[in-house]
C-alpha positions in Angstrom: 156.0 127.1 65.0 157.8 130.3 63.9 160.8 131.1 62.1 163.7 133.7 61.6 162.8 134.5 58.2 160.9 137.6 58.9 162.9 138.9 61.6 165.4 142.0 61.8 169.5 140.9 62.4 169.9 144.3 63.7 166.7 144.8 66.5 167.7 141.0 67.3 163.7 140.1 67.6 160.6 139.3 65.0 159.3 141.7 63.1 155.1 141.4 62.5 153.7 143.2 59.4 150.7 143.7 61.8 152.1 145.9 64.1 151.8 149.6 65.0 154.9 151.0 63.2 154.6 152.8 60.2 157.6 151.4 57.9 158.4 153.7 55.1 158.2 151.2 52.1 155.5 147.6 53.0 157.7 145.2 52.9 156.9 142.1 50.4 157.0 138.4 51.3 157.9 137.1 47.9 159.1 133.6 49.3 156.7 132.1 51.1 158.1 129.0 51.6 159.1 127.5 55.3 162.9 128.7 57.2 165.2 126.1 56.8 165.8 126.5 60.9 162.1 126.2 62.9 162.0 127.4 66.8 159.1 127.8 68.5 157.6 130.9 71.2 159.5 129.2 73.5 162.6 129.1 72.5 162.3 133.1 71.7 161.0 134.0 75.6 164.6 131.6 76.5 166.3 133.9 74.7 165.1 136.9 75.1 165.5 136.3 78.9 169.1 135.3 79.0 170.1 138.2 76.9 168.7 141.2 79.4 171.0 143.0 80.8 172.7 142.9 84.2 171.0 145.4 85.7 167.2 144.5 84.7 168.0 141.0 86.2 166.6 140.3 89.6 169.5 139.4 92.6 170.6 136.3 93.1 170.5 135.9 96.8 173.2 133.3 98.3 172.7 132.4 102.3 175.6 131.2 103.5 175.3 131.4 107.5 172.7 131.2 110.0 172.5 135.0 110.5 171.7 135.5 107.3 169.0 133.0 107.2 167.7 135.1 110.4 167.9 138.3 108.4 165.8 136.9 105.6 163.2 134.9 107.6 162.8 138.2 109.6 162.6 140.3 106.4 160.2 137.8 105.0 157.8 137.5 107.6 157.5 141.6 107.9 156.7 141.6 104.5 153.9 139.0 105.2 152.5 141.2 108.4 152.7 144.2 106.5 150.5 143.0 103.7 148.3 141.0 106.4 147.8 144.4 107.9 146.3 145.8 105.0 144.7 142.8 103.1 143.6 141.1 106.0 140.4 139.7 104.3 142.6 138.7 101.6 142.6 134.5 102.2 145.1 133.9 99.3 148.1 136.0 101.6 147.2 133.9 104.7 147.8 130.9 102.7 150.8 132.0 101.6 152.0 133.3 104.5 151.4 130.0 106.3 152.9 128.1 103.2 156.0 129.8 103.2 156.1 129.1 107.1 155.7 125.5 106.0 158.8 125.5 103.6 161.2 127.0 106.5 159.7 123.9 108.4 158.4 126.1 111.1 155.8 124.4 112.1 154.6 125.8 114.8 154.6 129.1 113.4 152.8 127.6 110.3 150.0 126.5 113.0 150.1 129.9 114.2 149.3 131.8 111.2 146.8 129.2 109.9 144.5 129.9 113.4 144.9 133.6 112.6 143.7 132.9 109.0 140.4 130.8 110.7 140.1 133.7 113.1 139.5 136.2 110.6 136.7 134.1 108.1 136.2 130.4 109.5 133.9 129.7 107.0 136.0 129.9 104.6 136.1 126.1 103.8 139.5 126.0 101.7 141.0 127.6 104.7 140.2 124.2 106.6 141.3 121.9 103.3 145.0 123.2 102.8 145.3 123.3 106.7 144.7 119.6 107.2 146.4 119.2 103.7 149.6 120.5 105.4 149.1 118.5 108.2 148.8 115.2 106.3 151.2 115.9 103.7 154.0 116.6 107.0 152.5 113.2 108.9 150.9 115.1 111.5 148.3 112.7 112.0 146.6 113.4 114.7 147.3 117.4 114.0 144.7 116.9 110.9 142.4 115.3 112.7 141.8 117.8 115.1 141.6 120.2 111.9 139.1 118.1 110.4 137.2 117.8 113.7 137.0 121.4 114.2 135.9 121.5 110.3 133.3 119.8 110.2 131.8 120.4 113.3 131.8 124.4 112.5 130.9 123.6 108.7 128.7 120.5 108.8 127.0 121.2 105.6 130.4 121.8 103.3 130.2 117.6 102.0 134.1 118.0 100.5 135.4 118.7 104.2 133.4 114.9 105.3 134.7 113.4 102.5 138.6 114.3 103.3 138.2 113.7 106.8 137.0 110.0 105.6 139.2 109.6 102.9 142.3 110.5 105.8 140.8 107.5 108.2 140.8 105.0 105.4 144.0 105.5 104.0 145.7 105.1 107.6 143.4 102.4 107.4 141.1 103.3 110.6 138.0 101.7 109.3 136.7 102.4 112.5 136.7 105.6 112.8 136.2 106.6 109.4 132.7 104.3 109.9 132.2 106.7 112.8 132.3 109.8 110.7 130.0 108.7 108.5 127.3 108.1 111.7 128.1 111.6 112.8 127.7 112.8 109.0 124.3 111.3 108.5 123.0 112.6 111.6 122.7 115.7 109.4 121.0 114.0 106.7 123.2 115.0 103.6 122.3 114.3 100.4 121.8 111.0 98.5 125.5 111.3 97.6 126.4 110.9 100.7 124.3 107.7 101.7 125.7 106.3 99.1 129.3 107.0 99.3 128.5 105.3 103.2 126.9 102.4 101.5 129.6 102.2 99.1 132.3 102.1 101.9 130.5 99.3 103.8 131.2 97.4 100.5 134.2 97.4 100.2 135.0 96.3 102.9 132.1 93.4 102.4 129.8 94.5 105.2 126.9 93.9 102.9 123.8 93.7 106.5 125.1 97.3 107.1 124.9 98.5 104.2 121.0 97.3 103.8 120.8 98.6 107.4 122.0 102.2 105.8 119.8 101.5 102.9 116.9 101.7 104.7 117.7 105.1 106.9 118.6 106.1 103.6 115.2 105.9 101.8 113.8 106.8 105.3 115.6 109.8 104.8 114.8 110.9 100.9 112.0 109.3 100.0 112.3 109.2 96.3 111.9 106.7 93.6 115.6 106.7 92.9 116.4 105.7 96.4 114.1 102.7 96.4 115.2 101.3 92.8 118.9 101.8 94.1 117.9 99.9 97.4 116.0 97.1 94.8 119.2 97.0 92.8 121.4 96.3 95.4 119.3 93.5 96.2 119.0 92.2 93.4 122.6 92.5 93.2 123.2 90.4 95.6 121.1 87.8 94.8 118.0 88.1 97.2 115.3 88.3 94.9 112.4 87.8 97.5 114.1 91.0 99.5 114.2 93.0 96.6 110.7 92.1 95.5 109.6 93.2 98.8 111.5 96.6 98.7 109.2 97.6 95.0 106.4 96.6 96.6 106.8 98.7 99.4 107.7 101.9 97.3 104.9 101.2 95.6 102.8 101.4 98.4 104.5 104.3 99.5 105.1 106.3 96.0 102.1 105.2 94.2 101.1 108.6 93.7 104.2 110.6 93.4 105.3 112.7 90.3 108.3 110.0 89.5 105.6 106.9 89.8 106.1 105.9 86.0 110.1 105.2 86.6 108.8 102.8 89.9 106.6 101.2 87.7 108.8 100.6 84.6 111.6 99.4 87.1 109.3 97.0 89.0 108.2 95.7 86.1 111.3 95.4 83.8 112.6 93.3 87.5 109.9 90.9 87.2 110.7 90.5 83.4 114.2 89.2 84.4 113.1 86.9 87.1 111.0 85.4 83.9 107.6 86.6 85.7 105.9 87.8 83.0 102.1 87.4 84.8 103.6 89.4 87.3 105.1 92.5 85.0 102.0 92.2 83.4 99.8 93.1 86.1 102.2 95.6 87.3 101.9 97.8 84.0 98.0 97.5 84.4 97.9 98.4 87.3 100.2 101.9 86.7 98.5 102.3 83.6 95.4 102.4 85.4 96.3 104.5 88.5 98.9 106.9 86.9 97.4 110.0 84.9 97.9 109.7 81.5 99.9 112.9 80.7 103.0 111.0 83.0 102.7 107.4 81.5 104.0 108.4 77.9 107.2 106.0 78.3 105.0 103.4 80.5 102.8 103.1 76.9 105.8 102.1 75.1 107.3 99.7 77.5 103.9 97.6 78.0 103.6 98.1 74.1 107.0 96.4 73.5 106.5 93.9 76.3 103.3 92.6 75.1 105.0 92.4 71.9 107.5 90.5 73.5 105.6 88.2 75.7 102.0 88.5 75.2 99.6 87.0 72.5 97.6 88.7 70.0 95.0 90.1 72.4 97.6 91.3 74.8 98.8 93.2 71.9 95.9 94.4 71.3 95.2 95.4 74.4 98.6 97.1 74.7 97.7 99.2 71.7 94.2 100.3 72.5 96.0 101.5 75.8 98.7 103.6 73.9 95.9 105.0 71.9 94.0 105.7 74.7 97.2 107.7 76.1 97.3 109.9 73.0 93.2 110.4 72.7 93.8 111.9 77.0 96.5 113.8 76.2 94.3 115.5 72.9 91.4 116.0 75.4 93.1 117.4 78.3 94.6 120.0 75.8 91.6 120.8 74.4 88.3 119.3 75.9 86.0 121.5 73.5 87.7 119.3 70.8 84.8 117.3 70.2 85.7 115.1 67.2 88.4 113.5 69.4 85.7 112.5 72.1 84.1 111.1 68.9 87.2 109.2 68.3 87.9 107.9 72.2 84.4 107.1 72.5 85.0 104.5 69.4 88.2 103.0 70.5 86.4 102.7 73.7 83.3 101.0 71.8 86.1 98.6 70.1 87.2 97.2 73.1 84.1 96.8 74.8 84.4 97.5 78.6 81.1 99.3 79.3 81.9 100.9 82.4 84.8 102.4 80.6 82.7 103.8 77.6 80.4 105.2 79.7 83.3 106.9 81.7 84.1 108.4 78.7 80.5 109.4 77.4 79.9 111.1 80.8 83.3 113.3 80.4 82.3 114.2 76.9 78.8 115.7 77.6 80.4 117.3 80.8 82.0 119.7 78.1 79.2 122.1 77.3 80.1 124.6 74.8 80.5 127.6 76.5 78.4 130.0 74.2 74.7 129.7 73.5 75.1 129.6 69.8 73.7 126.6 67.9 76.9 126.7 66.0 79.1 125.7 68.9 76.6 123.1 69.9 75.7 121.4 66.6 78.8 118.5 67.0 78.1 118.5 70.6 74.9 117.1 70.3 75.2 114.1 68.6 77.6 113.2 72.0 74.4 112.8 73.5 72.7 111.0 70.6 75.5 108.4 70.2 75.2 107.9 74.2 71.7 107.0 74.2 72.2 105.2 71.1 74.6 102.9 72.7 72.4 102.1 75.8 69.4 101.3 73.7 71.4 98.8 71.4 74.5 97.9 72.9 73.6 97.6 77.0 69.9 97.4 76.1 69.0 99.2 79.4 65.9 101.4 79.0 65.7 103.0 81.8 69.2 104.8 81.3 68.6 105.7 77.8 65.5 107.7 78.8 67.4 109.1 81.4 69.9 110.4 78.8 67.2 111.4 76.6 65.7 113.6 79.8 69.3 115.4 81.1 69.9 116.4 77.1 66.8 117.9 77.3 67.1 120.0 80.0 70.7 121.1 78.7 69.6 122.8 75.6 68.3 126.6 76.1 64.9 125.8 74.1 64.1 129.4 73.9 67.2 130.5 72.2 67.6 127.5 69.7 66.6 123.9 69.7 67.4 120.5 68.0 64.7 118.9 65.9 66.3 115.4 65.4 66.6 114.9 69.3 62.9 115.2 70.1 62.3 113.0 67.3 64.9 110.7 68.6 63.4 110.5 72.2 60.0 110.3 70.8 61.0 107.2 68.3 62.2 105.2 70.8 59.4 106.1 73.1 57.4 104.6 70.3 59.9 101.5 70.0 58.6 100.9 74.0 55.1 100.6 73.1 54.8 104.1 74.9 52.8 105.9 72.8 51.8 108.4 76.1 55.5 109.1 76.5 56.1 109.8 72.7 52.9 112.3 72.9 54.4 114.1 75.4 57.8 114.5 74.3 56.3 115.8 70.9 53.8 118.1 72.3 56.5 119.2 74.7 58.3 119.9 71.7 55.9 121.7 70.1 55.1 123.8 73.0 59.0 124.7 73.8 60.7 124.9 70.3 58.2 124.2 67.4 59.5 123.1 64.2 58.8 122.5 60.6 60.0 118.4 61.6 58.5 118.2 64.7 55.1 118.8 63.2 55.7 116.6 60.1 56.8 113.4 61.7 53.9 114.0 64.8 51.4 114.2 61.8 52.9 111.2 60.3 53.1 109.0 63.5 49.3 110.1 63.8 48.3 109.7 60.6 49.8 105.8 60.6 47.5 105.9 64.1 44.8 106.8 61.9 43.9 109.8 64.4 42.7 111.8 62.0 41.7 114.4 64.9 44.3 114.4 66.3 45.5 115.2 62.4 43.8 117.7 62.2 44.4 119.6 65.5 48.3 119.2 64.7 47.8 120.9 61.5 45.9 123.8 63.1 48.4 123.9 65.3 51.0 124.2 62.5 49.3 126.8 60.7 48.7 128.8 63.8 52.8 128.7 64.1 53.4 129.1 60.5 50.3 130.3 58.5 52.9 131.2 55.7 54.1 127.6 55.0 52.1 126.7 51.9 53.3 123.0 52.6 51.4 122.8 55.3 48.1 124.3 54.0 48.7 121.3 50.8 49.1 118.9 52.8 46.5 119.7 55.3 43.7 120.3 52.1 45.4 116.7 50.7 44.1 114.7 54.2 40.7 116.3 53.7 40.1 115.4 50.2 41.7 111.7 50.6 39.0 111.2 53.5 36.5 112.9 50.9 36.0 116.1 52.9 36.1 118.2 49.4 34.3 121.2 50.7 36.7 121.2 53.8 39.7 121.2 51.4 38.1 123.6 49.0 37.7 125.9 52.1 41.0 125.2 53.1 42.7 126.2 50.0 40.6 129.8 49.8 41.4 129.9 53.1 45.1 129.1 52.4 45.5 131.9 49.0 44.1 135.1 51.3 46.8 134.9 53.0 48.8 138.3 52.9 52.7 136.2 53.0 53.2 132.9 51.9 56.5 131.6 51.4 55.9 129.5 47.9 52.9 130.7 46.7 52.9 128.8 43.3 53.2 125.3 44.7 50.1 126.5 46.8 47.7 127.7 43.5 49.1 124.4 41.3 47.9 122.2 44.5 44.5 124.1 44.5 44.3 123.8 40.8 44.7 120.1 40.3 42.8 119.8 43.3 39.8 121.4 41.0 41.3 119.3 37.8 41.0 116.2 39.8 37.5 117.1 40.3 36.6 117.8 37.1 35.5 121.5 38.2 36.9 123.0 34.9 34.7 126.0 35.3 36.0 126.8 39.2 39.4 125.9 37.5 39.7 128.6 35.2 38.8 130.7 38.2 41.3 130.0 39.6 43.5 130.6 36.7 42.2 134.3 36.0 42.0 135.1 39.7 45.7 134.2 39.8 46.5 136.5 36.7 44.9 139.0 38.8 47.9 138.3 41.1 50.5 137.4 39.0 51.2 137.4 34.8 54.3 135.4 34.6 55.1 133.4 31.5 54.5 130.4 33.4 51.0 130.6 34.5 49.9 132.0 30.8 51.2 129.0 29.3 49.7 126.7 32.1 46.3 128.2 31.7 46.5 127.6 27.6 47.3 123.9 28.1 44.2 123.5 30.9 42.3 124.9 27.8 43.7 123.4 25.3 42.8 119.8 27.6 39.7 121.0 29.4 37.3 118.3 27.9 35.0 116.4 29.6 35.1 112.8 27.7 38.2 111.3 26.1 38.0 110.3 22.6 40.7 107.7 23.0 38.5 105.0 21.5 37.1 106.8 18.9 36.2 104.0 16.5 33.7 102.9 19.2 32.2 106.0 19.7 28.4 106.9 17.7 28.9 109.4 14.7 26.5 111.9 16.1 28.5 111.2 20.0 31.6 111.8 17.7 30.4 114.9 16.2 30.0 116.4 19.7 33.5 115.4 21.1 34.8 117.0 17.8 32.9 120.3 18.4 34.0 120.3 21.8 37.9 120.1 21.1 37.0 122.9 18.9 36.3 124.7 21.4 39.1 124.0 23.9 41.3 125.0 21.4 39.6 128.1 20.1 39.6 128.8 24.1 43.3 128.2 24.1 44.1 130.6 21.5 42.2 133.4 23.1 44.5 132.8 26.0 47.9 133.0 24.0 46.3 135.9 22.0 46.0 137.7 25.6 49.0 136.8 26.7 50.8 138.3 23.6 48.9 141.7 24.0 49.8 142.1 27.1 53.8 141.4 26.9 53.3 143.2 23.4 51.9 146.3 24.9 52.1 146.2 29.1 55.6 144.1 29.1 57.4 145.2 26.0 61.0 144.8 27.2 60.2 140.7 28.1 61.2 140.4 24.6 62.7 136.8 25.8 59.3 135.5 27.3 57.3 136.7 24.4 59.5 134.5 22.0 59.1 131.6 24.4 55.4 132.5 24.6 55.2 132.3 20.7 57.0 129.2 20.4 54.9 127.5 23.1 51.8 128.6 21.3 53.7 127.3 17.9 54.5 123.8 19.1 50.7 123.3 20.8 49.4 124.0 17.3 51.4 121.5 15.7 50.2 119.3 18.5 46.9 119.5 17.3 47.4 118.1 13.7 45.0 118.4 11.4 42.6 120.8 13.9 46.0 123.1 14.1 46.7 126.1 12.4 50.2 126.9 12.6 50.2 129.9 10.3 48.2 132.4 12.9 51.5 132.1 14.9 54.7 131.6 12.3 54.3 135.8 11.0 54.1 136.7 14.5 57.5 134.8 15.5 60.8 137.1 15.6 64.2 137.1 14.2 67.1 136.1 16.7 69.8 138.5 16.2 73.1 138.3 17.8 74.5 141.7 18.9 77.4 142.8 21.6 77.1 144.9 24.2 79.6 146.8 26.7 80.4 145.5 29.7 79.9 147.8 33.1 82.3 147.6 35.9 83.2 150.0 38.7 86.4 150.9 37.1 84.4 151.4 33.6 83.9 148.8 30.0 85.5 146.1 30.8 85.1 144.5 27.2 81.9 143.3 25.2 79.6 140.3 25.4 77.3 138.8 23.1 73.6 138.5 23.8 70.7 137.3 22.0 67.7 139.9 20.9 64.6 139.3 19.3 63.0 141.5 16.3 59.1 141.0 16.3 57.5 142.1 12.6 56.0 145.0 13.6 59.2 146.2 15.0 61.1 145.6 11.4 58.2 147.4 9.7 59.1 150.1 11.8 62.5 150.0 11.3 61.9 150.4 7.8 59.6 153.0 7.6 61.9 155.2 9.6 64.8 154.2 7.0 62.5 155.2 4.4 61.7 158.7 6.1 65.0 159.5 6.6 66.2 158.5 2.7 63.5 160.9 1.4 64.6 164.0 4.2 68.3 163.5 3.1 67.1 163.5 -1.0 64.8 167.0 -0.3 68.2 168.2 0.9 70.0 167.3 -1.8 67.3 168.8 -4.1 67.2 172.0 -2.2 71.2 172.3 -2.7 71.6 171.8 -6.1 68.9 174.4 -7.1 70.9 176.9 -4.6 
């Protein structure tokens, strides 16, 4: 709505504060408030039309005779040619022209321009509407239908001129014929619309054995699942249950495996729902969830899930839910069938419900998926596929045969010489064992040494041989190991530890010289504390502290210093635990003898300290825990002890702070422990004392000057 409140008296039309002219002063709207009088654009065209003037008007023409009707019809109809003549592909003048002929009630020479029109583009298909519109519209019955003939016999495909032609017929009420222009339209097999629009015709007019009769030339026709439910439907409709039952069955003989299959299904179930055939729908979603893939039956999962909810009992639900599961574990694998903790995860909703041939479906599709890289990495989860398989046919199916075929094929898979898997051999070979086949469960493991030895291979062959009591075959295994690994001191232990548990001592002994020559071995101090309680558990105290100064040859670490003072310190043949029994000379003897051990003991410390006094002075740490060791074994030996040979050697702890280094420079302080030994302090001091006495010559030596 608009109003005269902004508008110039004196131009006589609105005024816009948006427009191009430049007004000398911006006019202000102070009053904002609405006109008292409203009109609308309307109302200002009206007026703005009736007040041009006289000669901007067009003519008003006034016929009055027929001459003068002549004289304009003639005028008219040259404008028409002219323009014709140089538009002629124009279709909007020929309609037009042919209107305008229609208004004058020429008819014929309406007609006439209307076949020039079609001369010039006939397949124009609005050229063929309005002229059997004009025809109809003026009564011409028969005129149209010859239009509509000629329409749709030139343009057969254009579906609007059919359904005109049709609609024409049934509004003059020629059921008949209009019947017969459906035949001649469906010999050109139009689309479903079509069909339907025929079947829909036959209906009304209650001609319900045609329209089944066009129902089936119709699904003959398009073959789709939409045509066959419709069919079904109208069927049911109609109250033929038995007919429509018989039409899904047929589509799903016939569309079992199309794309659209899932909608069939659904439909042909969700019909035998409503005919209270629940057996029946049932079946029908077992069998579509069985015969269509998984990736199309996402909506079939949720209809047999809510049906079993609806009808079924607690293992139908059950059932209904292992099978939507199922759905999502296919559509996880399809995506990504490397993915191998979701095999993991079908394979055990498989196991829960229990249908064999299905889990070992599933099995065989999981081991199909070999990693595609020969890197253990990739193949470490695969693997246990293969384990859980046989695992499940030895204790679930409890067939043999097909466990050990298992066993065989994973085998084969793995590239031994790049990289192999320890537990598997042991694995096969166990339940080798479990068959009373100890041949088989030779030959795996010998296989297994001979492919891909390994530190577990040759550990649990030794301990199934060992429980044998083959102690050749033991020993062989062992040889066999050290051949493969003559740096692993475990095996030289526990290859010395068979011998001397079947009393073989020299064979250990051997074993263990053997064993310490080596140039590498991997732990070297478990290997010379096995050889030296070997010696301890034989009472061989003199090849024992051998041993102990052959290995300081090697080595001078803390550890072995102190171990070597506590074998001394110990090293007594006889135990004077029952003392009080014991003669007084016998007594006397034992006595001496710890005397000994001990004296012995401190001789070792005594060397130990030289040699991190002198050799290893900046181990100030280990010669403090050296001292304190030697301290607390004193103590140990009570009255025999002399802890004042060790408390002036022991040092002061001093806490001190030191910088600390980075990349970009000190990156603060941190505190540390250091140790001052005596000697060090007397130094210290001496050198204080030095430079007290240069600093008092110097003073001296000025004062004089």
């Amino acid at each position: 709505m608009g109003s005269y409140k902004d508008a110039d008296p004196a131009l006589g039309y609105l005024t816009r504060k948006d427009t191009e002219v430049k007004l000398p002063r911006p006019t202000r709207v102070k009053n904002k408030t609405p006109a008292p009088v409203q009109i609308t654009a309307e109302q200002i065209l009206r007026e703005a039309r009736e007040r041009q003037e006289a000669e901007i008007r067009p003519p008003k023409q006034k016929i009055t005779d027929p001459t003068e009707l002549a004289d304009y019809r003639l005028r008219k109809r040259k404008e028409f040619e002219d323009l014709i003549r140089r538009v002629r592909w124009n279709v909007s003048v020929w309609i037009k022209y042919a209107q305008w002929e229609e208004s004058q009630k020429d008819f014929k020479r309406a007609r006439s321009v209307w076949e020039r029109a079609l001369e010039v583009d006939y397949k124009n298909h609005t050229l063929w509407l309005k002229y059997a519109e004009v025809e109809m519209k003026n009564k011409f019955i028969n005129h149209a239908r010859n239009v509509w003939d000629r329409a749709v016999q030139l343009l057969p495909r254009v579906d609007q001129l059919w359904y005109k032609y049709i609609h024409m017929e049934e509004m003059i009420g020629n059921v008949a014929g209009a019947r017969q222009i459906f035949e001649r339209w469906m010999t050109w097999m139009p689309d479903q619309q079509g069909w339907l629009s025929f079947i829909k015709f036959e209906l009304r007019y209650n001609e319900v054995e045609r329209a089944r009769a066009i129902f089936e030339r119709f699904v003959q026709c398009h073959p789709k699942v939409a045509a066959w439910i419709r069919f079904a439907k109208f069927e049911m409709k109609n109250g033929d249950v038995a007919r429509a039952r018989n039409v899904y069955e047929r589509a799903v003989e016939k569309l079992a495996d199309d794309e659209e299959a899932e909608q069939l299904f659904v439909a042909f179930a969700e019909f035998e729902e409503r005919c209270k055939e629940t057996e029946r729908a049932r079946c029908i979603y077992k069998f579509a969830l069985d015969h269509i893939p998984k990736g199309r039956a996402e909506d079939l999962y949720k209809k047999f899930v809510s049906f079993e909810k609806q009808y079924g009992d607690r293992e139908g639900i059950e059932d209904a839910i292992v099978g939507k599961r199922r759905f999502q574990y296919e559509d996880e694998v399809r995506k990504n069938p490397l993915n191998y903790d979701s095999w993991f995860d079908y394979i055990r909703l498989e196991e829960s419900a229990g249908n064999k041939d299905r889990i070992r479906e599933v099995y065989e599709r999981a081991v199909a998926n070999v990693p595609p890289a020969p890197e253990k990495r990739y193949w470490q989860r695969y693997i246990y596929l293969w384990i859980n398989y046989a695992l499940y046919e030895e204790l679930d199916t409890g067939d043999v045969e097909r466990t050990r075929d298992v066993y065989r094929e994973c085998l084969k898979l793995i590239p031994h010489e790049k990289f192999s898997f320890a537990k598997l051999w042991l694995l096969a070979a166990q339940f080798e064992i479990r068959q009373l086949n100890l041949t088989g469960a030779r030959q795996i493991l010998g296989t297994a040494i001979g492919k891909a030895p390994k530190d577990k291979i040759f550990k649990k062959y030794i301990e199934i041989e060992l429980q044998l009591a083959n102690i050749d075959r033991c020993r062989k295994l062992y040889e066999k190991y050290l051949e493969w690994a003559p740096h692993n001191c475990y095996a030289w232990s526990k290859y010395a530890e068979l011998e001397k548990s079947l009393g073989e001592t020299e064979r250990a002994r051997a074993l263990f010289e053997l064993a310490i020559s080596q140039l590498e071995l991997d732990m070297p101090e478990l290997l010379w504390k096995a050889y030296i309680d070997f010696e301890l558990s034989e009472f061989e105290f003199d090849r024992t502290r051998q041993l102990y100064e052959r290995l300081l040859d090697r080595t001078k670490h803390l550890k072995v210093w102190i171990s070597y003072a506590k074998f001394e310190a110990s090293a007594m043949v006889g135990n004077d635990d029952d003392s009080d029994l014991v003669e007084a000379p016998v007594k006397d003897d034992i006595l001496e003898e710890r005397k000994q051990c001990i004296e012995r003991a401190r001789r070792v410390f005594e060397r130990a300290l030289n040699y991190f006094r002198t050799s290893a002075s900046h181990l100030k740490e280990e010669r403090g825990m050296l001292l304190e060791e030697w301290l607390n074994m004193e103590a140990s030996f009570e009255d025999l002890g002399d802890i004042s040979l060790v408390q002036p050697k022991l040092p002061k702890k001093l806490k001190k702070r030191r910088p600390i280094e980075t990349e970009d420079g000190p990156a603060g302080y941190e505190e540390y422990i250091d140790y001052l030994f005596p000697e060090e302090s007397q130094t210290t001091n001496l050198k204080i004392l030095e430079a007290a006495y240069r600093w008092k010559k110097q003073k001296v030596s000025s004062d004089e000057d």
